[in-house]
C-alpha positions as CSV (number, residue, x, y, z in Angstrom):
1,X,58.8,89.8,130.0
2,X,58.8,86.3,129.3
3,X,55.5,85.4,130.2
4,X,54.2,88.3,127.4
5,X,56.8,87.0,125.1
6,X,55.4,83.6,125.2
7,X,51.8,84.8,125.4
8,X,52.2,86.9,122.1
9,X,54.4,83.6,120.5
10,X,51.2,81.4,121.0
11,X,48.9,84.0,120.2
12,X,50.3,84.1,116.4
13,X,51.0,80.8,116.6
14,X,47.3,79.9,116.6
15,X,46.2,82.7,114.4
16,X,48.4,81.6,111.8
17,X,46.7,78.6,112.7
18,X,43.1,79.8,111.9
19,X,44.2,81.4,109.0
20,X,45.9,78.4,107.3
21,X,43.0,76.3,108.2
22,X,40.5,78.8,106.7
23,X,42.7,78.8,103.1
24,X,43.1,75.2,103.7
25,X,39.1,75.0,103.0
26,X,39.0,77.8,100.5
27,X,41.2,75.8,98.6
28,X,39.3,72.3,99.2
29,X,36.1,74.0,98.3
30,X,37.2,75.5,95.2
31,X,38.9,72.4,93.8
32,X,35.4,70.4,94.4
33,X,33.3,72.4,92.0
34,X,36.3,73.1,90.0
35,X,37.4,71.1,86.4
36,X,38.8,68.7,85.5
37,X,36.9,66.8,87.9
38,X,37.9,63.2,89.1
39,X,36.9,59.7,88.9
40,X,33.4,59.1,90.7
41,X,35.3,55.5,91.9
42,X,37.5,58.0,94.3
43,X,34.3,59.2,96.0
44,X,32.5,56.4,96.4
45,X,35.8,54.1,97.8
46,X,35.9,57.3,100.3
47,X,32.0,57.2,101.0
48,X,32.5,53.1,101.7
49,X,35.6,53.8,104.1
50,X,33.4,56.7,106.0
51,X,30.3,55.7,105.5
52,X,29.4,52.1,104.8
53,X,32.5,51.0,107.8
54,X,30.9,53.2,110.6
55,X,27.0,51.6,109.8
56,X,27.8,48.7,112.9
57,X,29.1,51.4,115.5
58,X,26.5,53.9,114.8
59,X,23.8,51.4,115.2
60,X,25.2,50.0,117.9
61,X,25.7,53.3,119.6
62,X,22.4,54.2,118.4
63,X,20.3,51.4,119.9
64,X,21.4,52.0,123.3
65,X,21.4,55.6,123.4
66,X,17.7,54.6,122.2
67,X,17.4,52.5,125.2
68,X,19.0,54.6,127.3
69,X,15.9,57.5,126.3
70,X,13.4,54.6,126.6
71,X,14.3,54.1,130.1
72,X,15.0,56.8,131.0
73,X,12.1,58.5,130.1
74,X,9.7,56.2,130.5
75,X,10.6,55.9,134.6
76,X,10.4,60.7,134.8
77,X,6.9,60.5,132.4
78,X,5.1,57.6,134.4
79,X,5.6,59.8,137.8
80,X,3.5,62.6,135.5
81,X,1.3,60.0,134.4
82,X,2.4,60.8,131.0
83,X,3.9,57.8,129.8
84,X,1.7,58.3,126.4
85,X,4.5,61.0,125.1
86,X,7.7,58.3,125.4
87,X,7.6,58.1,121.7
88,X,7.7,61.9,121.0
89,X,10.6,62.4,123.5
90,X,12.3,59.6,122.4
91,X,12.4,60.7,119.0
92,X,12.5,64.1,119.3
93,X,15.9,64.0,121.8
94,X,17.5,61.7,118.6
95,X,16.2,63.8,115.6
96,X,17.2,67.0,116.8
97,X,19.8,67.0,119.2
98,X,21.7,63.0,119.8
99,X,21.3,61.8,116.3
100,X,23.5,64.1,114.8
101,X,25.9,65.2,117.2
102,X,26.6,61.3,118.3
103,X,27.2,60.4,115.0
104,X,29.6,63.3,114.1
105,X,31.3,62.1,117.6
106,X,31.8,58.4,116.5
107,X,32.7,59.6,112.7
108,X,35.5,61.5,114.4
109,X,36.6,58.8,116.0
110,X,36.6,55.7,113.5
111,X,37.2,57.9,110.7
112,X,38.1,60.9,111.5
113,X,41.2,59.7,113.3
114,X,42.0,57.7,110.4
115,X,42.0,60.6,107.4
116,X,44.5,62.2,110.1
117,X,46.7,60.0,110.3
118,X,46.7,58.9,106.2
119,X,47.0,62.5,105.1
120,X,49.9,63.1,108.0
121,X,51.9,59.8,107.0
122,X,51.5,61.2,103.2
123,X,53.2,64.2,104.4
124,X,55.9,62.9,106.5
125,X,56.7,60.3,103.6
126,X,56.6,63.4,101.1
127,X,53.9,61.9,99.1
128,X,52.4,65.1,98.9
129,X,55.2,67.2,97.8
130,X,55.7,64.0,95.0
131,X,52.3,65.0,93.6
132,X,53.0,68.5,93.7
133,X,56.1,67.7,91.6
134,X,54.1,66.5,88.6
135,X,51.6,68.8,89.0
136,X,49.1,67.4,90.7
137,X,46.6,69.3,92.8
138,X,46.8,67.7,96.3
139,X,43.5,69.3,97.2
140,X,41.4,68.3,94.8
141,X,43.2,64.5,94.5
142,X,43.5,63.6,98.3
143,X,41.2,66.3,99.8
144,X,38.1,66.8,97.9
145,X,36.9,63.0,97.2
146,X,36.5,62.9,101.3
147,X,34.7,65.9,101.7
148,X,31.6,65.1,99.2
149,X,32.2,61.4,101.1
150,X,31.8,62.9,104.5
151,X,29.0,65.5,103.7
152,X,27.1,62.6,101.6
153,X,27.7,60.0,104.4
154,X,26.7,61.9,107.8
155,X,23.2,62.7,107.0
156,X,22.7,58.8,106.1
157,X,24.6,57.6,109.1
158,X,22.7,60.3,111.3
159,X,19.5,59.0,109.8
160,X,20.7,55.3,110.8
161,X,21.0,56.3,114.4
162,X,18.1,57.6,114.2
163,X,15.7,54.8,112.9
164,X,18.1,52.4,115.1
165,X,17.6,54.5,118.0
166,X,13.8,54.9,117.9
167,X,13.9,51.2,117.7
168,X,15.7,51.1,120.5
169,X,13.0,53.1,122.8
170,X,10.6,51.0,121.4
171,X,12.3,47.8,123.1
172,X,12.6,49.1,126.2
173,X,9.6,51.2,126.7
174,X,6.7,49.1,125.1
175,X,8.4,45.5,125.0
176,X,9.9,45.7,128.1
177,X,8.3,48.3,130.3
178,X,4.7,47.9,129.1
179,X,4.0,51.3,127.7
180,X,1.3,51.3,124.8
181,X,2.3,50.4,120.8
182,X,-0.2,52.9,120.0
183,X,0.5,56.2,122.1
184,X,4.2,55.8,121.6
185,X,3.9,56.1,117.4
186,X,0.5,58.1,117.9
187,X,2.7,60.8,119.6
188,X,6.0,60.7,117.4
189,X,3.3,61.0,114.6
190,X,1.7,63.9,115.9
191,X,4.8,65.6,117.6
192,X,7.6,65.2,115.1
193,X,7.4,67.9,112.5
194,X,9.8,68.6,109.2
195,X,11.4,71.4,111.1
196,X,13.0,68.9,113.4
197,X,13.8,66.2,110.9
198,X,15.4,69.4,108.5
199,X,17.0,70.5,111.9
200,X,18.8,67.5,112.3
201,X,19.7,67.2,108.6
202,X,21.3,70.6,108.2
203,X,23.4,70.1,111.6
204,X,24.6,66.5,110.2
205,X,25.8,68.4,107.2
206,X,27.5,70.8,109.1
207,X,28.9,68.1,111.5
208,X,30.4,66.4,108.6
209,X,32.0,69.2,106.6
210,X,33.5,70.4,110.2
211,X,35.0,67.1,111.4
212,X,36.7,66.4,107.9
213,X,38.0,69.8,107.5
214,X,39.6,69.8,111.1
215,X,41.0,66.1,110.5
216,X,42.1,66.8,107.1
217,X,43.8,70.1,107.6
218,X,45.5,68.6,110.9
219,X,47.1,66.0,109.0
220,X,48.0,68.1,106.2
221,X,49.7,70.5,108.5
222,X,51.1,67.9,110.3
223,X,55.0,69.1,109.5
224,X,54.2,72.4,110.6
225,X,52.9,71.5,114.4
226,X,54.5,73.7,117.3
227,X,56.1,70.2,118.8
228,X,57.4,69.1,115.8
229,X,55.4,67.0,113.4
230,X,57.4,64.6,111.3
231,X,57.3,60.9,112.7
232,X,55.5,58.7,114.2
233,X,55.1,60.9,117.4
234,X,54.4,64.0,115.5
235,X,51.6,62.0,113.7
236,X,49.9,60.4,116.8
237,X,50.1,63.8,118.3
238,X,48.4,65.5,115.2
239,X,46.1,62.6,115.1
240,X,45.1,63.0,118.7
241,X,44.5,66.9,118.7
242,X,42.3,67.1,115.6
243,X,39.9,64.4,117.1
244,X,39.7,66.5,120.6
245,X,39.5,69.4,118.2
246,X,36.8,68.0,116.1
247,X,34.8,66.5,119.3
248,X,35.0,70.2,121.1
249,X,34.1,71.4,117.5
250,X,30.8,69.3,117.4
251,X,29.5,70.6,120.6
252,X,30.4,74.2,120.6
253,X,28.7,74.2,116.7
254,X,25.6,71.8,117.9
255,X,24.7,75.2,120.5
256,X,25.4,77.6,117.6
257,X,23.1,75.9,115.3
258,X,20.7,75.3,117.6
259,X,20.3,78.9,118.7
260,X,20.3,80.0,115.1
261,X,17.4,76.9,113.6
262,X,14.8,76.7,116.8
């Protein structure tokens, strides 16, 4: 009996879970488009901590995974003798499937972790509950200026990993391996279409809207965690599960998409 009893305790535990995270963005979403709307300097300070301070890893990360691709599929297309099409693989394996889901992963985890924490520190030092006081809408004041950051941000960062990353190819495969300048564009002309350029758009605005809800909500929730939530253990441990969350998010979403856009 006790093993049902503590089956059906953690099966409404996380239900309730759900639920509160799906009102959660309800509530986000409707305060967005809602008046009186806030000060465009809230949005962009958010768009600068997300966006502008993640531009060295992603490139970073994006120039090797580049590489990586270069090398990699340079040495399986030469045994084919079909070294021509490095630049089509290259760039379609960023575009469509590494770009955006390595970005959302690195987002998570500079960023990501950070809004977590912030939001959960807010709560344990009842800096929320002080705004609700004097009638201010926590949602719309602390939530909604990092969602329209996050959703604006991802797409550019995405499309910085993949310029970087293409780059990246390039070095390894025609600088350093010796493949031709000419096939490797010729074929990323003549092989990359809108479809997988929209593709990877639509799944970096997805990415972005799912990592900051996940982060956002966990550190909003953060006194309400099975463990126990308020200090600075409850806050590291909140911290730590919505960046697992959001990473196992990424993935299981990037197959979802996938299956629904090719």
């Amino acid at each position: 009996m006790n093993a049902i009893e503590t089956l059906g305790d953690r099966t409404l535990y996380y239900v309730n879970q759900i639920g509160r995270m799906g009102i959660f963005l309800a509530l986000v979403c409707v305060s967005v488009v809602k008046p009186p709307y806030y000060k465009i300097s809230y949005v962009t300070r958010q768009i600068y901590l997300i966006g502008a301070l993640s531009i060295f890893v992603i490139a970073f990360t994006g120039v090797f995974t580049g590489m990586v691709l270069g090398l990699q599929g340079y040495t399986t297309l030469r045994k084919f003798g079909s070294e021509g099409f490095l630049g089509s693989a290259v760039a379609l394996s960023l575009i469509r499937e590494l770009g955006p889901v390595l970005t959302a992963l690195m987002v998570t985890g500079r960023a990501g972790s950070a809004i977590c924490a912030e939001i959960g520190i807010m709560r344990n030092s009842e800096q929320i509950d002080a705004l609700e006081c004097m009638a201010i809408d926590p949602h719309k004041y602390i939530m909604a200026p990092r969602y329209i950051a996050a959703i604006v941000s991802m797409p550019l960062l995405t499309a910085v990993f993949d310029v970087v990353g293409i780059f990246g190819g390039y070095l390894i495969g025609v600088v350093l391996l010796g493949a031709n300048e000419g096939a490797y564009f010729q074929s990323m002309y003549q092989n990359v279409e809108y479809a997988d350029i929209s593709m990877g758009f639509i799944k970096s605005l997805c990415f972005g809207l799912l990592v900051v809800w996940i982060c956002t909500a966990k550190g909003y929730f953060v006194h309400l965690e099975r463990k126990g939530g308020f200090g600075a253990e409850g806050v590291s441990r909140a911290t730590t599960n919505a960046v697992v969350l959001a990473s196992v998010a990424v993935l299981v979403f990037d197959y979802i998409l996938t299956s629904l856009l090719l």
